[in-house]
C-alpha positions in Angstrom: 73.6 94.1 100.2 71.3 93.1 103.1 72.9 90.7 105.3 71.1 89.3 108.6 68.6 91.4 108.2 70.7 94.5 107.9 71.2 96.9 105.2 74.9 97.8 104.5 77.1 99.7 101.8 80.1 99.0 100.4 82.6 101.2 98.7 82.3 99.8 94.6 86.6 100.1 94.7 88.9 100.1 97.1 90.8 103.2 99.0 93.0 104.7 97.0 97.1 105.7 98.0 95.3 109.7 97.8 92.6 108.9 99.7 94.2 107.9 102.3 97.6 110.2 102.1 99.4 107.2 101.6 102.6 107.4 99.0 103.0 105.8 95.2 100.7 105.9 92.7 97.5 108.3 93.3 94.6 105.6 91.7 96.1 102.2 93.1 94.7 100.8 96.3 96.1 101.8 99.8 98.1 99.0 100.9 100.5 98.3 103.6 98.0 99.0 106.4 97.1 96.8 109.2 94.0 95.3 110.0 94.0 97.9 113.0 95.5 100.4 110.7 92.5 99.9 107.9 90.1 100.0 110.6 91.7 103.5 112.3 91.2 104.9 108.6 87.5 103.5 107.8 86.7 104.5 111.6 88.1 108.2 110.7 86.1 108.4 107.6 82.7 107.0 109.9 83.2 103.9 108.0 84.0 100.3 109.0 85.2 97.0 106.8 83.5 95.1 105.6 82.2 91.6 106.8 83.4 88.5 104.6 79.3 87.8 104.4 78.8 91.5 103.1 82.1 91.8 100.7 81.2 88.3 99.3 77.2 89.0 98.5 78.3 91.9 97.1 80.9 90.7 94.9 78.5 87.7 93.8 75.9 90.7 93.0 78.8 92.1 90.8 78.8 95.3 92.9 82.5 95.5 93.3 85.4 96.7 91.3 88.7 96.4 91.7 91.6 98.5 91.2 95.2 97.9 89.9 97.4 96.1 91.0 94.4 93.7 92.6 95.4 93.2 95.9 93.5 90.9 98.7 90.7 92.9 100.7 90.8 93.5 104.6 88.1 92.4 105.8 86.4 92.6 109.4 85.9 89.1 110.1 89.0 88.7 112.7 89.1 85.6 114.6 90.4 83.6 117.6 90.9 80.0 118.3 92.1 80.1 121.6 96.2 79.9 120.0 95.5 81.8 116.9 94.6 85.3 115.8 93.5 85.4 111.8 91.3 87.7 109.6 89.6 86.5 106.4 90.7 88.6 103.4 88.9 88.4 99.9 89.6 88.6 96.0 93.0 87.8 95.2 95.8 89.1 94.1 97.6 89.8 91.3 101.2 88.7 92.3 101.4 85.0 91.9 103.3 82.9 94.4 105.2 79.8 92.4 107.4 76.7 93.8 105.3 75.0 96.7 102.3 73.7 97.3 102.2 76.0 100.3 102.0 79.4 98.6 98.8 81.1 98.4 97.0 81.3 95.1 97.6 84.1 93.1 95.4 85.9 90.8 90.8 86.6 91.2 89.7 84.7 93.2 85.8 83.9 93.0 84.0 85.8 95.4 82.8 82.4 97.9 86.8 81.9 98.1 87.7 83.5 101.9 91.8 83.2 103.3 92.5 82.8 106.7 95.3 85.1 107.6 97.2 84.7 110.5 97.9 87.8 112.6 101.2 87.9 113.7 100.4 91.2 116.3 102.9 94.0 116.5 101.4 95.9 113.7 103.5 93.3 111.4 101.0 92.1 109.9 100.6 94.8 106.7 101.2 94.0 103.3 102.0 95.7 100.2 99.4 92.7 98.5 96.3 94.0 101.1 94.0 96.8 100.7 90.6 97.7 101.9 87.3 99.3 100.8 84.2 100.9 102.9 81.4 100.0 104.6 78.7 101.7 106.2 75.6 100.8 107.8 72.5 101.7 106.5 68.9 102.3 108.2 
């Protein structure tokens, strides 16, 4: 997708548990990570995350695919507002949260939907429901 005037790519799936030597099952998405951890790998692969702009145009565009289990999507859009840290992840998840009003939806979520995520520091914040895909600037 173009966003801002710039041209970017964006992996169709995200990283896989082989792709990035993680453990369990080869073909599901790398979770568990980070936000610094997901950008250590993209950054090793001369990749980045992707914005919440760029992951939600190309979502809308029907450019994306997503793996099993579906798990929320990293995405580069970290934040600070002067007491808080949070990143915006995208698409859902499949575990469904039930009880309270509080819990997150579970499930797709359509690709305009974007949840704030507070970082709690100390590498702490990973989850086994969060996993990432690519991006990459283009000329």
């Amino acid at each position: 997708p173009t966003v801002a005037g710039s041209r970017v790519a964006i992996g169709t799936r995200e990283v896989t548990n082989a792709e990035a030597g993680l453990a369990g099952e080869p073909d599901a998405p790398a979770v568990g990570l980070s936000l610094p951890g997901a950008r250590a790998y993209a950054a090793s692969v001369g990749a980045r995350l992707p914005t919440e702009d760029e992951w939600q145009l190309a979502a809308e565009a029907g450019m994306l695919e997503r793996l099993e289990p579906l798990v929320w999507n990293w995405t580069e859009s970290e934040h600070r507002d002067g007491r808080t840290r949070f990143a915006i992840v995208k698409g859902g998840c499949a575990w469904r949260a039930e009880g309270s009003d509080w819990y997150v939806d579970g499930g797709p979520q359509d690709p305009s939907y974007s949840l704030k995520l507070l970082l709690t520091g100390a590498g702490v914040s990973g989850s086994i429901s969060i996993g990432f895909r690519l991006a990459v600037d283009l000329p």
